[in-house]
C-alpha positions, 0 to 999 in steps of 0.5 A, a space after each residue: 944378198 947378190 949370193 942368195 939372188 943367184 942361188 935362186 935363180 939357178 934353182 928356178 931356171 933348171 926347174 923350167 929347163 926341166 919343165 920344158 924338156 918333160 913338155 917337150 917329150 910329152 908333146 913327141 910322145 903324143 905326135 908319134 902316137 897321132 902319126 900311127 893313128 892317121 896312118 891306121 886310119 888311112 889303111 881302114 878307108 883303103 881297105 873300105 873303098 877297096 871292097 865297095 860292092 859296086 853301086 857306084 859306076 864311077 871310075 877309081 879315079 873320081 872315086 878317089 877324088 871324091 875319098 879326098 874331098 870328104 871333110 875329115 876334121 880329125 884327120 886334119 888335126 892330126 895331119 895339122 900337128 904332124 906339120 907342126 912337129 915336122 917343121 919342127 928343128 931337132 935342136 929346139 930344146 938345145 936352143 931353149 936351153 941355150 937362151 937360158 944360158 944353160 950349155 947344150 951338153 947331155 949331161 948338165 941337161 941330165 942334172 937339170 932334169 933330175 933336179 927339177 923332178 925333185 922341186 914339186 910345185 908347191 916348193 917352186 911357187 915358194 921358191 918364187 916368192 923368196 926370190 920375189 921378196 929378196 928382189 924387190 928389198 934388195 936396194 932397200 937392204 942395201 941402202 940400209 948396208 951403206 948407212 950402217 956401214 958407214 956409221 961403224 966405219 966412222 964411229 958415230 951415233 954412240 952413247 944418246 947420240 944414237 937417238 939423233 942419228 936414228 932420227 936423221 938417217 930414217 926421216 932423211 931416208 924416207 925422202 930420200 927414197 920418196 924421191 927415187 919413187 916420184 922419179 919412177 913416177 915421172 917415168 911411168 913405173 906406175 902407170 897401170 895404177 895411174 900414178 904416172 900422171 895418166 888416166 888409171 886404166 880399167 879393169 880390162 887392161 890391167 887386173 882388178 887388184 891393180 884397178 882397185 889400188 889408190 891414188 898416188 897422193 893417198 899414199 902420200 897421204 898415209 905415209 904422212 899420217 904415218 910419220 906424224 903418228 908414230 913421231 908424236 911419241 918419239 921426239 923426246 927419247 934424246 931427253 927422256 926423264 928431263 923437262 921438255 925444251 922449246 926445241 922439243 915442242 918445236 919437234 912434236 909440232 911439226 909431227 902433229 903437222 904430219 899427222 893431222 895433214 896427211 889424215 886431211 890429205 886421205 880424206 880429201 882422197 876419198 870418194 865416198 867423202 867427196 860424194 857426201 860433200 856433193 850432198 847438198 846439190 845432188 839431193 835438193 828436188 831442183 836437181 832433178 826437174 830437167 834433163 838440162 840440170 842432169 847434164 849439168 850434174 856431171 862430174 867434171 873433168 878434174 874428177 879424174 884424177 887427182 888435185 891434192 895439195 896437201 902432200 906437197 904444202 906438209 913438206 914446202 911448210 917442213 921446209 919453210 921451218 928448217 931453213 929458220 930452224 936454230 941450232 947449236 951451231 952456224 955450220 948446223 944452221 946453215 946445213 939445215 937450211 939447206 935441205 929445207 929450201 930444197 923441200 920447199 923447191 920440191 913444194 913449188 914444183 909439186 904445185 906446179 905440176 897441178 897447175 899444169 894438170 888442171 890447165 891440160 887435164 891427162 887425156 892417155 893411159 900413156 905416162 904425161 911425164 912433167 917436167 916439173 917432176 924432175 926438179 921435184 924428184 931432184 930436190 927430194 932425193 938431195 935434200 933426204 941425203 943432206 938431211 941425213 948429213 945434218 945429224 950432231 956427230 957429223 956436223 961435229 966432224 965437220 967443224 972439227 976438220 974444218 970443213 964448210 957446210 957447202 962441201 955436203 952440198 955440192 957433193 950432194 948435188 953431184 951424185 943426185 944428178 948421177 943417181 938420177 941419171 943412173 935409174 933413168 938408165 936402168 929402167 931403159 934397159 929393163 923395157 929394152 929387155 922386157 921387149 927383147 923377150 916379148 919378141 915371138 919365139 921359133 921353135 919349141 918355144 913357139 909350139 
């Protein structure tokens, strides 16, 4: 993965030092061209006053001041551009090709150019996609990585186990990386789509596609409605052919939960839902009699943006039966248990953050950042990872090398504060950066 990432990268920087190069000669070409065409020019008004047939009696002197004073838009264009290129240094395509990180000698400048005559544009927009694409799963891929790995490095999720250790690592990665997003949010990764507890820009700040993109919580929503759909029909492959057991009706339960919430929680999102519940006010004749009803008409304040407490409740009740939820074991239980009270600590602090919303509705495009989204990214993020621990092979490891179920908690609670930690600088040094390269350029660049 890090191997194709450079590649293409390398690829797509010496197609724009080659592009730069070709804009840069072009534009020479056409200064010199603009030079010679101001200096004719100059020579043909010469030659003009020159053979003047006398009507005017005014000196040469006034005669030329007035040749000077004639507006000529053309000629300051030209003598414009000639500026540009004059002030011009001569070393600017070495010093772009430096802040590419490229080396100012001939011959790699050489190679580059050759390359990038070689790539059309179709092949670059491609090339930029896959690049696109790679950087945007490259820490998915490499979460994946770490999970199958250690599963082959510990020889787990062997024979029917591997139906709970899929079920355990891809519902515990889901809330894991659930956390990692509401992380973002509280930072204001998605503030341009309104997701960072803001007002949602319009369409003149951000581009429509983004102006069109839904509520943060109807996402939520349809993730949910997602998860439950497609676990209804999976919670009995572990016993696939034998008789179902409480246990397995406790599971497909709390997929149905999942799956009529988050299609509760979608509707709840909808707008045109939403005008159709206000039908019985809006369209009575006594809605519009007089101009003070109008006025109390509006849509309130809470309109815009969004209220919705149904993600939250689906995974506070998620909770709420896991910490109760019985297994075959005490170090299981009590596993168990303790990434179910961290989700029903996400819940509370999910409702805390509307609380404080509908008290002091969001007024700026600027990212609220509550604080109540730290804890509920904290309890998301650690309580994904223990979920994944909660598997049986794991857990008879544990009792095998006698080990307590507090060891996978405290772990846990150590390395989610240095995750978090570490985004939070990560993303830091990428707005840094994104305004070091903001910064207007001189030079060629500049031109």
């Amino acid at each position: 993965m890090i191997l194709a990432q450079c590649v293409l990268r390398v690829v797509k920087l010496v197609a724009s030092v080659g592009r730069s190069e070709a804009r840069s000669e072009e534009q020479e070409a056409f200064l010199q061209f603009a030079s010679e065409d101001l200096a004719q020019q100059e020579q043909i008004h010469a030659y003009r006053y020159s053979n003047d047939s006398g009507h005017f009696t005014a000196s040469v002197s006034s005669r030329s001041q007035s040749i000077s004073s004639m507006p000529d838009p053309h000629g300051e264009e030209q003598q414009r551009k000639l500026h540009e290129y004059e002030n011009t240094p001569p070393v600017a395509v070495a010093d772009y090709t430096e802040k590419l990180c490229l080396p100012g000698n001939a011959k790699v400048q050489r190679l580059a150019s050759r390359i990038s005559a070689k790539l059309c544009r179709r092949t670059i927009k491609i090339l930029d996609v896959i690049d696109s694409t790679v950087d945007c799963t490259s820490l998915l891929l490499g979460f994946v990585a770490i999970i199958s790995g250690a599963v082959v490095y510990g020889g787990v999720f062997r024979g029917n186990s591997v139906f709970n250790g899929l079920a355990h690592s891809v519902k515990g990665g889901i809330f894991f990386w659930y956390g990692l997003l509401t992380l973002g949010r509280w930072m204001g990764c998605f503030a341009d789509m309104g997701w960072a507890w803001n007002l949602k820009p319009p369409v003149g700040m951000v581009s429509h596609r983004l102006a069109r993109m839904p509520s943060a919580e109807f996402v939520e929503s349809f993730v949910i409605f997602l998860y439950g759909a497609s676990n209804v029909w999976l919670e009995h492959l572990a016993a696939w052919g034998s008789a179902w057991s409480a246990q397995d009706y406790e599971h497909v339960s709390i997929s149905i939960l999942f799956f009529g919430g988050g299609l509760c929680g979608m509707l709840v999102e909808s707008e045109k839902v939403r005008d159709f519940l206000n039908t019985t006010v809006v369209a009575s004749p006594a809605a519009h009699g007089s101009q003070r009803t109008g006025e109390l008409l509006t849509a309130p304040k809470s309109y815009a943006f969004s209220l919705n407490p149904l993600p939250g409740l689906i995974i506070l009740l998620l909770g709420v039966m896991m910490s109760s939820h019985h297994q075959s074991s005490m170090v299981s239980t009590a596993v168990h248990k303790q990434w179910g009270i961290l989700f029903v600590g996400f819940g509370l602090a999910r409702a805390v953050t509307y609380i404080m919303i509908y008290i002091s509705p969001p007024t700026s495009y600027l990212p609220s950042r509550p604080p109540s989204e730290l804890i509920s990214s904290f309890c998301l993020i650690s309580g994904g990872l223990i979920f994944i621990a909660s598997n049986k092979d794991t857990v008879a490891a544990m009792e095998q090398y006698n080990i307590h179920a507090m060891f996978p908690f405290t772990v846990t609670m150590g390395f989610t504060a240095f995750l978090m930690a570490w985004e939070i600088i990560a993303l830091a040094v990428k707005g840094w950066a994104l305004r070091q390269t903001q910064r207007p350029n001189t030079g060629l660049s500049a031109a």
